[in-house]
N, CA, C and O atoms as a Tinker XYZ file with bonds, in Angstrom:
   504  protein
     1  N    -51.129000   -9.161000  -18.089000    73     2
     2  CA   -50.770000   -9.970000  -16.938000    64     1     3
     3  C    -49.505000   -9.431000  -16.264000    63     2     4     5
     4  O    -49.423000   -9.214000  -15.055000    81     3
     5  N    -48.568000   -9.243000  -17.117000    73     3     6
     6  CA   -47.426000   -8.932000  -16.661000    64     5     7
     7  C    -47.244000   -7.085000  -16.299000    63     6     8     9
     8  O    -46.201000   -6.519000  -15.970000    81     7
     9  N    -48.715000   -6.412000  -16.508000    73     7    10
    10  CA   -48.688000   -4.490000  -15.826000    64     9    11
    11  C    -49.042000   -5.219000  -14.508000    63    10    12    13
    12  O    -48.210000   -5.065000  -13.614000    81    11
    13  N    -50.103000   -5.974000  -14.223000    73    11    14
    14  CA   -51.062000   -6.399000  -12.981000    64    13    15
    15  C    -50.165000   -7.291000  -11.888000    63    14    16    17
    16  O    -50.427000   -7.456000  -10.697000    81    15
    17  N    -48.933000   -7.864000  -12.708000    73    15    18
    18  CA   -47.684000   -8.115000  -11.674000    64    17    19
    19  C    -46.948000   -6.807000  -11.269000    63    18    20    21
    20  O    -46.819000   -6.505000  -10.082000    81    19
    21  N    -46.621000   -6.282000  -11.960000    73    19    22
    22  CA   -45.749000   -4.993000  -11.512000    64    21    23
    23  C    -46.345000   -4.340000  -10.702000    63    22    24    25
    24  O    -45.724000   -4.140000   -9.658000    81    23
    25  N    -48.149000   -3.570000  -10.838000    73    23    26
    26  CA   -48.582000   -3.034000  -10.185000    64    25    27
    27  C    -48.447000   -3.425000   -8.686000    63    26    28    29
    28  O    -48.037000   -2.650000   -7.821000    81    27
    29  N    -48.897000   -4.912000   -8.437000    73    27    30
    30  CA   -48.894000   -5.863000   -6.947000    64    29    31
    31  C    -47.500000   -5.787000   -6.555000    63    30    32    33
    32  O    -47.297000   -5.649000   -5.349000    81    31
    33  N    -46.363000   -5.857000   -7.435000    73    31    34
    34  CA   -44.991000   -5.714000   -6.658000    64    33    35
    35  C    -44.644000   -4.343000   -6.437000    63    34    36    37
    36  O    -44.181000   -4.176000   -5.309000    81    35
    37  N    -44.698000   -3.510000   -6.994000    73    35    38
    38  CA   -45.141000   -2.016000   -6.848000    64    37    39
    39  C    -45.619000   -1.513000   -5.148000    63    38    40    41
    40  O    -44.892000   -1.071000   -4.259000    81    39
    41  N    -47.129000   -1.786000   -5.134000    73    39    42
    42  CA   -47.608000   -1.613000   -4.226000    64    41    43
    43  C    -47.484000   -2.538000   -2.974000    63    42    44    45
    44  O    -48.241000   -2.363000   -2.019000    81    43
    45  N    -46.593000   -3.463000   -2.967000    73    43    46
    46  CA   -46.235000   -4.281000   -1.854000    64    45    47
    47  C    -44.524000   -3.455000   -1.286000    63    46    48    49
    48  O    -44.087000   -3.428000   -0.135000    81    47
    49  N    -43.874000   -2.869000   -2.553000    73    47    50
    50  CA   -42.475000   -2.738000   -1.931000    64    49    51
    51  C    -42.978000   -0.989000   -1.347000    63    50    52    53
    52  O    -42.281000   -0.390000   -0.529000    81    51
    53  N    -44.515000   -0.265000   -2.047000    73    51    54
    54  CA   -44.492000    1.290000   -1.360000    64    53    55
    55  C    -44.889000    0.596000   -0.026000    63    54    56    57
    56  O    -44.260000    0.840000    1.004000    81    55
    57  N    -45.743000   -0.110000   -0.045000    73    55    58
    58  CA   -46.084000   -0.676000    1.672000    64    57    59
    59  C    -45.483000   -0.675000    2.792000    63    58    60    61
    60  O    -45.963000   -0.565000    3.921000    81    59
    61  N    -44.033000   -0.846000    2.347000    73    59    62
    62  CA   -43.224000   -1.464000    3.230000    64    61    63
    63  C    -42.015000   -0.470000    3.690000    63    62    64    65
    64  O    -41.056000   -0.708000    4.424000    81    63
    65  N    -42.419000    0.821000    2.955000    73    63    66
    66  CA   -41.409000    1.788000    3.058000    64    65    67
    67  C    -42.425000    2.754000    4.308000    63    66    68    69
    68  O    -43.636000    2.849000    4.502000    81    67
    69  N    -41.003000    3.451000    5.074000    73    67    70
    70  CA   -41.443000    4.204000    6.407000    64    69    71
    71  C    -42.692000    5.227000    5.807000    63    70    72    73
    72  O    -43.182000    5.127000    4.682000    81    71
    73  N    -43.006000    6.051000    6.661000    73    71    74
    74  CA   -43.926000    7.311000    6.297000    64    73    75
    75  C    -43.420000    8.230000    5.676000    63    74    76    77
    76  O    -42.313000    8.421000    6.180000    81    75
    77  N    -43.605000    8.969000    4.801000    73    75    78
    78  CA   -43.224000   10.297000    4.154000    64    77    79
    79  C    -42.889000   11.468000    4.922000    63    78    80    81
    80  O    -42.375000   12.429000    4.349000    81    79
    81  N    -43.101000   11.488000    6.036000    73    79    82
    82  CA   -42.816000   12.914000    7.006000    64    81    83
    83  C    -41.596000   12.211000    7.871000    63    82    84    85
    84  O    -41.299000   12.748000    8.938000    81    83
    85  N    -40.914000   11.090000    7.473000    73    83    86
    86  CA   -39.829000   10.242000    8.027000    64    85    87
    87  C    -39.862000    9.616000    9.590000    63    86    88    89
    88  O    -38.875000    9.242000   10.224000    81    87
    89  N    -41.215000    9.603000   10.025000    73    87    90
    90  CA   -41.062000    9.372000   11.446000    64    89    91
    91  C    -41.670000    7.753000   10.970000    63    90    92    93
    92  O    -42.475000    7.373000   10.120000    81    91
    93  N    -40.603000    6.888000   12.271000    73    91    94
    94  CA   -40.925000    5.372000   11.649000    64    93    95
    95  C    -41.772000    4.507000   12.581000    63    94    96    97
    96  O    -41.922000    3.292000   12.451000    81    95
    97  N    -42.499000    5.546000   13.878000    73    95    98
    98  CA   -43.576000    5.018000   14.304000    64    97    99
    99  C    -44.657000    6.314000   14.571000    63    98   100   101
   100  O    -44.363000    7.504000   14.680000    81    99
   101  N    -45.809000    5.773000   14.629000    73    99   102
   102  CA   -46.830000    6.965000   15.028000    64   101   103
   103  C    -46.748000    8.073000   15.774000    63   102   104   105
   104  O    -46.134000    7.688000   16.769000    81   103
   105  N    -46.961000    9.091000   15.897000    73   103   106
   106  CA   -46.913000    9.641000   17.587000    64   105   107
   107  C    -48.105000    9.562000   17.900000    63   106   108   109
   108  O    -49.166000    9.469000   17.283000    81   107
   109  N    -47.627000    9.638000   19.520000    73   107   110
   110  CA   -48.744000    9.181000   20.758000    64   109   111
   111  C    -48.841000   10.448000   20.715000    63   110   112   113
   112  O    -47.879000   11.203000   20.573000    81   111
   113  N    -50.599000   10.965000   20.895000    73   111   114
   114  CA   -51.121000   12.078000   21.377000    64   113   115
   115  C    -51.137000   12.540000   22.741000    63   114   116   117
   116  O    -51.576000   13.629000   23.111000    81   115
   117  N    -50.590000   11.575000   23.524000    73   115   118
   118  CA   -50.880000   11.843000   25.008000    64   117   119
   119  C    -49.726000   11.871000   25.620000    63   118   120   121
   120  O    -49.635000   11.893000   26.847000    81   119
   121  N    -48.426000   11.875000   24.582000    73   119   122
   122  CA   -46.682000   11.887000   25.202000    64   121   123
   123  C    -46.361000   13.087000   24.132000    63   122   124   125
   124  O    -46.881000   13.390000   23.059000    81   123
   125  N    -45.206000   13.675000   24.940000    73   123   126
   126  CA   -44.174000   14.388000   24.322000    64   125   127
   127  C    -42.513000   13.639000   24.437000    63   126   128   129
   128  O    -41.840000   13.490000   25.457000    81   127
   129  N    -42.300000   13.401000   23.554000    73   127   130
   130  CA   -40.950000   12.491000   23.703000    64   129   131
   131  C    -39.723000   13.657000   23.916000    63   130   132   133
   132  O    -39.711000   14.877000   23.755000    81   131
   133  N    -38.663000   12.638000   24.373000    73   131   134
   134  CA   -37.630000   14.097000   24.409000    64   133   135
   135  C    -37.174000   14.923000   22.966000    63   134   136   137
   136  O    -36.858000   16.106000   22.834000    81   135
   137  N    -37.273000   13.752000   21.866000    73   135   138
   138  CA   -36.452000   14.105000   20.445000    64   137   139
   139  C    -37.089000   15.262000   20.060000    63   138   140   141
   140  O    -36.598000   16.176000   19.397000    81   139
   141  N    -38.883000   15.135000   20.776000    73   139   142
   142  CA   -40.273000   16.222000   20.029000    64   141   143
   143  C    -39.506000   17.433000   20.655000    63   142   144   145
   144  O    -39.017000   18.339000   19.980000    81   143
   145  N    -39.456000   17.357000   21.926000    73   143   146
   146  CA   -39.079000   18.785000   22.556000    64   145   147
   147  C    -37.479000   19.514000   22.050000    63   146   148   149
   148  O    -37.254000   20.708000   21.855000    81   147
   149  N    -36.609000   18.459000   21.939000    73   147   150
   150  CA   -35.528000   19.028000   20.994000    64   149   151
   151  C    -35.628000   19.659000   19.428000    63   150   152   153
   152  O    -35.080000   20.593000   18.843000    81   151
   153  N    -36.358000   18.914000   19.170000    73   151   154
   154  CA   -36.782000   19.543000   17.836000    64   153   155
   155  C    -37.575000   20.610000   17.433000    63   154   156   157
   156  O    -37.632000   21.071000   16.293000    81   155
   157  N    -38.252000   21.025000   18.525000    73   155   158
   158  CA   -39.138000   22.166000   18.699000    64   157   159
   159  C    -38.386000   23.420000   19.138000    63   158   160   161
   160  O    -38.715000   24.574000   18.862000    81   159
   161  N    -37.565000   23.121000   19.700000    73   159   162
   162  CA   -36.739000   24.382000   20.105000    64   161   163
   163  C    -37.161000   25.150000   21.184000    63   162   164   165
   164  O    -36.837000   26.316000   21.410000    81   163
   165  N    -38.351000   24.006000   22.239000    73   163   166
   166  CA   -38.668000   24.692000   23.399000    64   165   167
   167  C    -37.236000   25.077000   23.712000    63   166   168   169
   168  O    -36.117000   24.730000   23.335000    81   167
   169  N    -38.025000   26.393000   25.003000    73   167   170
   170  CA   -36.724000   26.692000   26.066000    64   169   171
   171  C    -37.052000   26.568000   27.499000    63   170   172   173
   172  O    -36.162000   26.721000   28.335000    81   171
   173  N    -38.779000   26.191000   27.989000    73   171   174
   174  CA   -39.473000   25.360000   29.096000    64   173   175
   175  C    -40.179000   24.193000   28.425000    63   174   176   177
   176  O    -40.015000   23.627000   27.345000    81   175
   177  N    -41.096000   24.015000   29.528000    73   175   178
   178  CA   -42.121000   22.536000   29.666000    64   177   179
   179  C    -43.492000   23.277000   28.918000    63   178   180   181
   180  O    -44.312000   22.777000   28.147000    81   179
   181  N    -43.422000   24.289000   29.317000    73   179   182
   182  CA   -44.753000   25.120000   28.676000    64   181   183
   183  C    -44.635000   25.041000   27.631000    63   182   184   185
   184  O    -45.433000   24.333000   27.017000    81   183
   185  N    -43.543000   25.756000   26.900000    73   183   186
   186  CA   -43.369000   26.117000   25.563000    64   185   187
   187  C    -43.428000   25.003000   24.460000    63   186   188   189
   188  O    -43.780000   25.148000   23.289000    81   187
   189  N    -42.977000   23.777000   25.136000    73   187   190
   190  CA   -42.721000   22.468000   24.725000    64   189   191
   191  C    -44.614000   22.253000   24.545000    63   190   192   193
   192  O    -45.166000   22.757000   23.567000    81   191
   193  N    -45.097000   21.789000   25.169000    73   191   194
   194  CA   -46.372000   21.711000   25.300000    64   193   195
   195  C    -47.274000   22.474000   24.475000    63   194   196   197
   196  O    -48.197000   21.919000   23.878000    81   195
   197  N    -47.053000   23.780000   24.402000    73   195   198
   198  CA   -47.880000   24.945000   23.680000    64   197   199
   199  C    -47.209000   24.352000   22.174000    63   198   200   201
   200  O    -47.986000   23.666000   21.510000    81   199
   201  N    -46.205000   24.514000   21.762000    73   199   202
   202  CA   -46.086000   23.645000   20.362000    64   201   203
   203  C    -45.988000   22.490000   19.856000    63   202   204   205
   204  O    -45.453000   22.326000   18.759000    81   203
   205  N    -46.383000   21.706000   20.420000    73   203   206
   206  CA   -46.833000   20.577000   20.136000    64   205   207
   207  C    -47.707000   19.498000   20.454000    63   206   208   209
   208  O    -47.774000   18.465000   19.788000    81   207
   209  N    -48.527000   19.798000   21.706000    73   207   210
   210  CA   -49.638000   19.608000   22.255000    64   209   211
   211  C    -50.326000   20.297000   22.819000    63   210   212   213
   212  O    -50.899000   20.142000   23.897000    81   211
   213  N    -50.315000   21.266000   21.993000    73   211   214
   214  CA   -51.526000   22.503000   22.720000    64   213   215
   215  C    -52.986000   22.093000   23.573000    63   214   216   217
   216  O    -53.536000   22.664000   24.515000    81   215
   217  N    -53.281000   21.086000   22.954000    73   215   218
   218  CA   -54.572000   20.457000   23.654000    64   217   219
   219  C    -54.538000   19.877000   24.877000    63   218   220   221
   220  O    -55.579000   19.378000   25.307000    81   219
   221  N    -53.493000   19.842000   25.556000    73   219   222
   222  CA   -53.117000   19.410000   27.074000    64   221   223
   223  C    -53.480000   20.609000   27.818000    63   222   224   225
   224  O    -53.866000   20.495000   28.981000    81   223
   225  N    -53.379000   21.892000   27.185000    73   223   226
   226  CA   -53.701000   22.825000   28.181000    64   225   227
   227  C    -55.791000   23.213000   28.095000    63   226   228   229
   228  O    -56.311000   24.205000   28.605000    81   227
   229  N    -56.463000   22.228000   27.411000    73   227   230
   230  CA   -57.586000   22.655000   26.844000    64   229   231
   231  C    -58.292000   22.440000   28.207000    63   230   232   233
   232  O    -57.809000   21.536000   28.889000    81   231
   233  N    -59.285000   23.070000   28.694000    73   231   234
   234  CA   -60.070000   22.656000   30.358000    64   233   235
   235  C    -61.056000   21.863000   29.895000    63   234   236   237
   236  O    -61.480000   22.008000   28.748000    81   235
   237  N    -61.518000   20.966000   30.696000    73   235   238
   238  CA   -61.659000   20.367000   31.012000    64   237   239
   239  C    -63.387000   20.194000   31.179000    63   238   240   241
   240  O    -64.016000   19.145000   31.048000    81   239
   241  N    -63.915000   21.505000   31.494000    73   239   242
   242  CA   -65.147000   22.226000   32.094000    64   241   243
   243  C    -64.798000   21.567000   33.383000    63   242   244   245
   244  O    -63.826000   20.938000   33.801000    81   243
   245  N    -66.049000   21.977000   33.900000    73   243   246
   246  CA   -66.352000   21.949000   35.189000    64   245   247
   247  C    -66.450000   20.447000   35.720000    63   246   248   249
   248  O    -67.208000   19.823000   34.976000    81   247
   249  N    -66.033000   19.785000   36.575000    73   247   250
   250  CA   -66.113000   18.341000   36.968000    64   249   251
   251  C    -66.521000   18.163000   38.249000    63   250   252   253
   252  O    -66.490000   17.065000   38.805000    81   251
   253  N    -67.025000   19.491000   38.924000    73   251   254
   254  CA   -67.517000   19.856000   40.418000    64   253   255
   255  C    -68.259000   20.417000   40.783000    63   254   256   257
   256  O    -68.045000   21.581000   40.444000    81   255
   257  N    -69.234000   20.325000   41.407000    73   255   258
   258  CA   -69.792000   21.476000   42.123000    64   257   259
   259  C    -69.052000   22.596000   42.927000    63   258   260   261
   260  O    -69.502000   23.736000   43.045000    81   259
   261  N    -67.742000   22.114000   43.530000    73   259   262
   262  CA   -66.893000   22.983000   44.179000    64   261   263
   263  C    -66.315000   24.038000   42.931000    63   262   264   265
   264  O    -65.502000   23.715000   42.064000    81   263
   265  N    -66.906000   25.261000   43.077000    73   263   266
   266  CA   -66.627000   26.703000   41.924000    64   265   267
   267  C    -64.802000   26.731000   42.550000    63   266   268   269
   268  O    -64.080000   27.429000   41.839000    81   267
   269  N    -64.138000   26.096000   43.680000    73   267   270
   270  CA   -63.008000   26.259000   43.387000    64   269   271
   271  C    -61.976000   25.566000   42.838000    63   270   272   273
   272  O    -60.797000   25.879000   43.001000    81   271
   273  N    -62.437000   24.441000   42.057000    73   271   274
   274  CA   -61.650000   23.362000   41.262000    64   273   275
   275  C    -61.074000   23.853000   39.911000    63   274   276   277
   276  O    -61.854000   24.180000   39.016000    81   275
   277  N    -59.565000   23.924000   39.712000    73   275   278
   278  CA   -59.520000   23.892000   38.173000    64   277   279
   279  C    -59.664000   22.965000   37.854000    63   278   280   281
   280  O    -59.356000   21.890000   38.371000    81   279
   281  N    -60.444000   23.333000   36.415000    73   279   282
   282  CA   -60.753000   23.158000   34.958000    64   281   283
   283  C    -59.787000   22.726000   34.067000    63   282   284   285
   284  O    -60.137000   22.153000   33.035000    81   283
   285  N    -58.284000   22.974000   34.392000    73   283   286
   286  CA   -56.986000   22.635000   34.051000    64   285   287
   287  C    -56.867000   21.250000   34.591000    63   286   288   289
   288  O    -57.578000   20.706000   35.437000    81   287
   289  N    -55.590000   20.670000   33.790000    73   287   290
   290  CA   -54.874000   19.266000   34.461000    64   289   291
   291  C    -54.198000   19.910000   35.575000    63   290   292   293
   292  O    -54.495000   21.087000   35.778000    81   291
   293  N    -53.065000   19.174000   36.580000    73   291   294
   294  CA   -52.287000   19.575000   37.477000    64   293   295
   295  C    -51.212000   19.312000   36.759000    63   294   296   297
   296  O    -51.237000   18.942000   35.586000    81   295
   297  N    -49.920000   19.546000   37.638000    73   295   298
   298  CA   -48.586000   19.070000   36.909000    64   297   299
   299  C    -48.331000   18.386000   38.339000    63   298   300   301
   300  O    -48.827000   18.617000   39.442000    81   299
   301  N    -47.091000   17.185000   37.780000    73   299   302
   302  CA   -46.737000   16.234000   38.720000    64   301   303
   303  C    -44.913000   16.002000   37.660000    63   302   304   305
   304  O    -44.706000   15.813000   36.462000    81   303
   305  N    -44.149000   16.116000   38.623000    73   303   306
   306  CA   -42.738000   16.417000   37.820000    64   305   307
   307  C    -42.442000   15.316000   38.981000    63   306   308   309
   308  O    -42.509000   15.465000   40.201000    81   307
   309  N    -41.970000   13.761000   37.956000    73   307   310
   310  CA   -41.059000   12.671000   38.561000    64   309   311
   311  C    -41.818000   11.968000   40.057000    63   310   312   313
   312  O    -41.406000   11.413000   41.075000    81   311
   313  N    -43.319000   12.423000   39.413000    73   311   314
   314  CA   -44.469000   11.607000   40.547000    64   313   315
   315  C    -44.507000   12.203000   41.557000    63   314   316   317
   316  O    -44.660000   11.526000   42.574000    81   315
   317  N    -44.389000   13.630000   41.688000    73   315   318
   318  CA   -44.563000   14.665000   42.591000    64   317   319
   319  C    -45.533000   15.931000   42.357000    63   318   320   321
   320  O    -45.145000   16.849000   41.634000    81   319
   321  N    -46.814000   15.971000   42.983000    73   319   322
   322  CA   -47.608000   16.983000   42.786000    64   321   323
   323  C    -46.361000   18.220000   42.505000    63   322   324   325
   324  O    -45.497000   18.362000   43.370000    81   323
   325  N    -46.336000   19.045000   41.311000    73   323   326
   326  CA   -45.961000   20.107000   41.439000    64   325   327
   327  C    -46.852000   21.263000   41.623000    63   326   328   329
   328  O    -46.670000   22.004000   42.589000    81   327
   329  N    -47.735000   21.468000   40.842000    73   327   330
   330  CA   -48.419000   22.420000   40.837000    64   329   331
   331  C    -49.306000   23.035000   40.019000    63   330   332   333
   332  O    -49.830000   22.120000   39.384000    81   331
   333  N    -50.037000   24.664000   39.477000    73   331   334
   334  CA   -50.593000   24.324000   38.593000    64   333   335
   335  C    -50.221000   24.393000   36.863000    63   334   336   337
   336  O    -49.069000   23.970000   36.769000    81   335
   337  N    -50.609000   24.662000   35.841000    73   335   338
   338  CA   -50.404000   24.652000   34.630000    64   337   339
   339  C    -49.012000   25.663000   34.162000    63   338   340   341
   340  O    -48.172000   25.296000   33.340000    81   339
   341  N    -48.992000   27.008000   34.887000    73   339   342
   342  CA   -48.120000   27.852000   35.039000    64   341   343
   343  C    -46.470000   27.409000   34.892000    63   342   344   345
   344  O    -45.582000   27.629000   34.068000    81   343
   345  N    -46.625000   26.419000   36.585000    73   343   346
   346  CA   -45.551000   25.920000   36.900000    64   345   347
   347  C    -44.689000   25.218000   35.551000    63   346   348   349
   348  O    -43.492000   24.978000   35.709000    81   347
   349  N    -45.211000   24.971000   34.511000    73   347   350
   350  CA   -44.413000   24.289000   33.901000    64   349   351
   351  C    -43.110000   25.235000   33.007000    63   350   352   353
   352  O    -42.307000   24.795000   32.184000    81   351
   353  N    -43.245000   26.474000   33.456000    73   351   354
   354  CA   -42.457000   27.664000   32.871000    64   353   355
   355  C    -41.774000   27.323000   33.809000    63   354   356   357
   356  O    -40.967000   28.247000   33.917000    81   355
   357  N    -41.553000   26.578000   34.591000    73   355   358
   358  CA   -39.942000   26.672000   35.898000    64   357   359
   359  C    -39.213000   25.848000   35.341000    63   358   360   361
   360  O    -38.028000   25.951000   35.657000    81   359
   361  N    -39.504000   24.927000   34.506000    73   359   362
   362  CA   -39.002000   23.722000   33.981000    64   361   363
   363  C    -38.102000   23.516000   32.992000    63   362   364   365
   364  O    -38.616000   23.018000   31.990000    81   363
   365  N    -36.684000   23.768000   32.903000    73   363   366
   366  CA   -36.158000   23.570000   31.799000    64   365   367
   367  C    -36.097000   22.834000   30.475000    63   366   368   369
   368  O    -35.510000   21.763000   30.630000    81   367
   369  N    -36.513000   23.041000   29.179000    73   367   370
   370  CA   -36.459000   22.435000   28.175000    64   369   371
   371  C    -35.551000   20.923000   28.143000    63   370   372   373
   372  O    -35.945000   19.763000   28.021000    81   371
   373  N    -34.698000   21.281000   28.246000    73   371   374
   374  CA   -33.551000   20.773000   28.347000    64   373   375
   375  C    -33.298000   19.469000   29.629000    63   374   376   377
   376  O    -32.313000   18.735000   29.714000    81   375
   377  N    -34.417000   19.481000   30.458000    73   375   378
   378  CA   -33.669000   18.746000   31.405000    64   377   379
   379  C    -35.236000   17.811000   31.650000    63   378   380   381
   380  O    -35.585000   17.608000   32.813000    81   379
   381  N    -35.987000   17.357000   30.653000    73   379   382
   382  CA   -36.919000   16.887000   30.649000    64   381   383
   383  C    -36.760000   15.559000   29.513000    63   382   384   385
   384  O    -36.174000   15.559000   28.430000    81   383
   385  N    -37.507000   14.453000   30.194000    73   383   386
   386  CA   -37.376000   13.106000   29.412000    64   385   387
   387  C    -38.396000   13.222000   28.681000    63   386   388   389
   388  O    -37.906000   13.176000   27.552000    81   387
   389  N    -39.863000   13.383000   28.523000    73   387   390
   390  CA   -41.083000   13.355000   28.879000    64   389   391
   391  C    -42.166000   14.029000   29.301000    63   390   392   393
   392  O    -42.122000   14.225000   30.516000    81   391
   393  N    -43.132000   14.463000   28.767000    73   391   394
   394  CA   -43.876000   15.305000   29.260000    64   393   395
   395  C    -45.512000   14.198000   28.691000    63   394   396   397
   396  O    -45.757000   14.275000   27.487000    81   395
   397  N    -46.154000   13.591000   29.262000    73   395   398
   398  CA   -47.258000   12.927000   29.541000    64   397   399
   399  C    -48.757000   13.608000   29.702000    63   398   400   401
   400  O    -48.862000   14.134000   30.810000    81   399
   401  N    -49.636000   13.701000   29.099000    73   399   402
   402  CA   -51.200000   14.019000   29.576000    64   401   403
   403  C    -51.812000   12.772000   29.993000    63   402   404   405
   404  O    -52.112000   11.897000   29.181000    81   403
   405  N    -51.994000   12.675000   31.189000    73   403   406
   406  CA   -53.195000   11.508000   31.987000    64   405   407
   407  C    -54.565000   12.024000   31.859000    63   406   408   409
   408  O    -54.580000   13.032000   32.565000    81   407
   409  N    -55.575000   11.882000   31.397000    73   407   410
   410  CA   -56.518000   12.143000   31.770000    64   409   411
   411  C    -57.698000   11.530000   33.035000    63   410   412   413
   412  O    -57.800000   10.640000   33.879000    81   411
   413  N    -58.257000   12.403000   32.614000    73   411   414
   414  CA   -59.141000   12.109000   34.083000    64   413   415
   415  C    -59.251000   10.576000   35.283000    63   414   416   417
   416  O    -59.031000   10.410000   36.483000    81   415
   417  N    -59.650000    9.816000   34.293000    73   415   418
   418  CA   -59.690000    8.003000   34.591000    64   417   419
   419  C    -58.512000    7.703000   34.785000    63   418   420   421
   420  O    -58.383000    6.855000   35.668000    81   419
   421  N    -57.236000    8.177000   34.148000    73   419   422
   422  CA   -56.079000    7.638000   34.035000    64   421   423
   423  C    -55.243000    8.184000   35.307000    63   422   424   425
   424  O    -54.381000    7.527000   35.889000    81   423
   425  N    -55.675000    9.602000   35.665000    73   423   426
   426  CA   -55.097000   10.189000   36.884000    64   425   427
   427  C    -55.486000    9.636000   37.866000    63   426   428   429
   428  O    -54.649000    9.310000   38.707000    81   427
   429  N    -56.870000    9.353000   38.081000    73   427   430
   430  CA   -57.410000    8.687000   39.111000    64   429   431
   431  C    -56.381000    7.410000   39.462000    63   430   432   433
   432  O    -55.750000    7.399000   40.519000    81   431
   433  N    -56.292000    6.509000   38.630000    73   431   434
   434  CA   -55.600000    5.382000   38.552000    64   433   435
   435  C    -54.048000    5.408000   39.303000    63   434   436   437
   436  O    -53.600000    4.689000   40.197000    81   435
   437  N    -53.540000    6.341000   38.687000    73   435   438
   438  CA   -52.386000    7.046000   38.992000    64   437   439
   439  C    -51.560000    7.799000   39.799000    63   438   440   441
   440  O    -50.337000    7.804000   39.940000    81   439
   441  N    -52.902000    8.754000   40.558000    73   439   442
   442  CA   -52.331000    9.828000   41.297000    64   441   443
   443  C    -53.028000    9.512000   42.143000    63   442   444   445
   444  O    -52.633000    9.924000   43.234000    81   443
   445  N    -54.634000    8.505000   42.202000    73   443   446
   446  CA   -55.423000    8.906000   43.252000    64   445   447
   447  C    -56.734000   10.166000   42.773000    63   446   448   449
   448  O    -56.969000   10.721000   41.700000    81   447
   449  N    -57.260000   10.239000   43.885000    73   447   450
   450  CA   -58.876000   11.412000   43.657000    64   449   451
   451  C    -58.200000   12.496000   43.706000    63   450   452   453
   452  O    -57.088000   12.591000   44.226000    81   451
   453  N    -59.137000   13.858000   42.894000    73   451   454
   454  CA   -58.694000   14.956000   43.086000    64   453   455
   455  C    -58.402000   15.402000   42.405000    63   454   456   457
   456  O    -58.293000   16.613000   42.597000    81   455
   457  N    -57.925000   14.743000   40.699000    73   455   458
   458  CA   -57.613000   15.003000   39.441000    64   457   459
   459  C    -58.592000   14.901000   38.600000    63   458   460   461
   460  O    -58.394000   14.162000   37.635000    81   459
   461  N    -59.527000   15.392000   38.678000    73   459   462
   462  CA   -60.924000   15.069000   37.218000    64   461   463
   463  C    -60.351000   15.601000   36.526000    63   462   464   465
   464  O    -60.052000   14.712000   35.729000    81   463
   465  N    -59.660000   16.994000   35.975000    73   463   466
   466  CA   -59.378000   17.701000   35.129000    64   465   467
   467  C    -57.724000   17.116000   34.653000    63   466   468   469
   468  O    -56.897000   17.792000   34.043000    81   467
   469  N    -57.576000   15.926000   35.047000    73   467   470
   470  CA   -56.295000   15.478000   34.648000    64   469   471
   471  C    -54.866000   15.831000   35.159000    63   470   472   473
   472  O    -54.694000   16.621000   36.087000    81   471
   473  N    -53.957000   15.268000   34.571000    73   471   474
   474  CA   -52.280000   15.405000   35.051000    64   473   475
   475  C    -51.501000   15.489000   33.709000    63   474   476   477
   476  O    -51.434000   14.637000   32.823000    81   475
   477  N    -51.034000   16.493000   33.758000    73   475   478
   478  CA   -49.638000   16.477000   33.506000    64   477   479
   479  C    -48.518000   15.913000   33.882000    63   478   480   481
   480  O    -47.767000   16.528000   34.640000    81   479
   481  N    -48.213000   14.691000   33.442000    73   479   482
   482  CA   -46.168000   14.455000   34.435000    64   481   483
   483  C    -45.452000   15.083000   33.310000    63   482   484   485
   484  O    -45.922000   15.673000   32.337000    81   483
   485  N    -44.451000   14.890000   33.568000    73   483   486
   486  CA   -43.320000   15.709000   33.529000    64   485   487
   487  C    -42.004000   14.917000   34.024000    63   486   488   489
   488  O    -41.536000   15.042000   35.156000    81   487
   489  N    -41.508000   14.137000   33.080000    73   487   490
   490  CA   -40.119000   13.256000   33.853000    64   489   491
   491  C    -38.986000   13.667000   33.215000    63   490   492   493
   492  O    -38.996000   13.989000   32.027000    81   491
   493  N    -38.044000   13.683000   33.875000    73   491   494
   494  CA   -36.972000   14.240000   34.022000    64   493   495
   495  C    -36.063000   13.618000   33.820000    63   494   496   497
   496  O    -36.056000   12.413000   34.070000    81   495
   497  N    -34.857000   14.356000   33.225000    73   495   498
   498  CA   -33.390000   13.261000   33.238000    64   497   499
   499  C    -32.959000   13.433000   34.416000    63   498   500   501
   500  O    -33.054000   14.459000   35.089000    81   499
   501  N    -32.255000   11.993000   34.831000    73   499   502
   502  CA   -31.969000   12.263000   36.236000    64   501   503
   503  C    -30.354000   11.620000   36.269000    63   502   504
   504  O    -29.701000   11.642000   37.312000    81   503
């Protein structure tokens, strides 16, 4: 009686302790926080992205009949079309809050038509 108490107090006090890789909430697959990009040792928005959400740059396929649509998300830096996937090498590591994947439904919502292949934002310390 008294192993089958210990065990239950046991497994109620591991319960209650943070995660083992020390982070004390989940990460979101669809944000880059600023602490992620400090800790990564980007030195752009790209680089930031390429190590630690590589799958933001994954296409999309085709969402058009128009053969001239990328297949890529766009980038939008502080709710401003910037440009395409490239652009995020202009972007200093360092001077970024945030780096966001919208997808398709969510861009729509967001940016308006014209984004099937999604958005990138990109917010900034200001």
């Amino acid at each position: 009686m008294k192993t089958g108490l210990m065990a239950a107090a046991l497994l109620a006090l591991t319960a209650c302790l943070p995660p083992a890789n020390g982070r004390t909430h989940p990460r979101d697959p669809s944000r880059i926080t600023q602490d992620e990009i400090i800790a990564s040792l980007a030195v752009d928005a790209y680089d930031a992205v390429a190590k630690l959400r590589a799958n933001f740059f994954a296409s999309r396929g085709r969402t058009s009949f128009r053969t001239n649509e990328s297949t890529l998300p766009t980038v939008f830096v502080d709710g401003l079309k910037y440009g395409p996937i490239s652009t995020l090498k202009l972007i200093a590591a360092n001077e970024i809050e945030e780096i966001r994947l919208f997808r398709s439904w969510e861009a729509t919502t967001t940016y308006g038509t014209g984004f099937m292949s999604g958005v990138i934002a990109v917010t900034t310390r200001r």
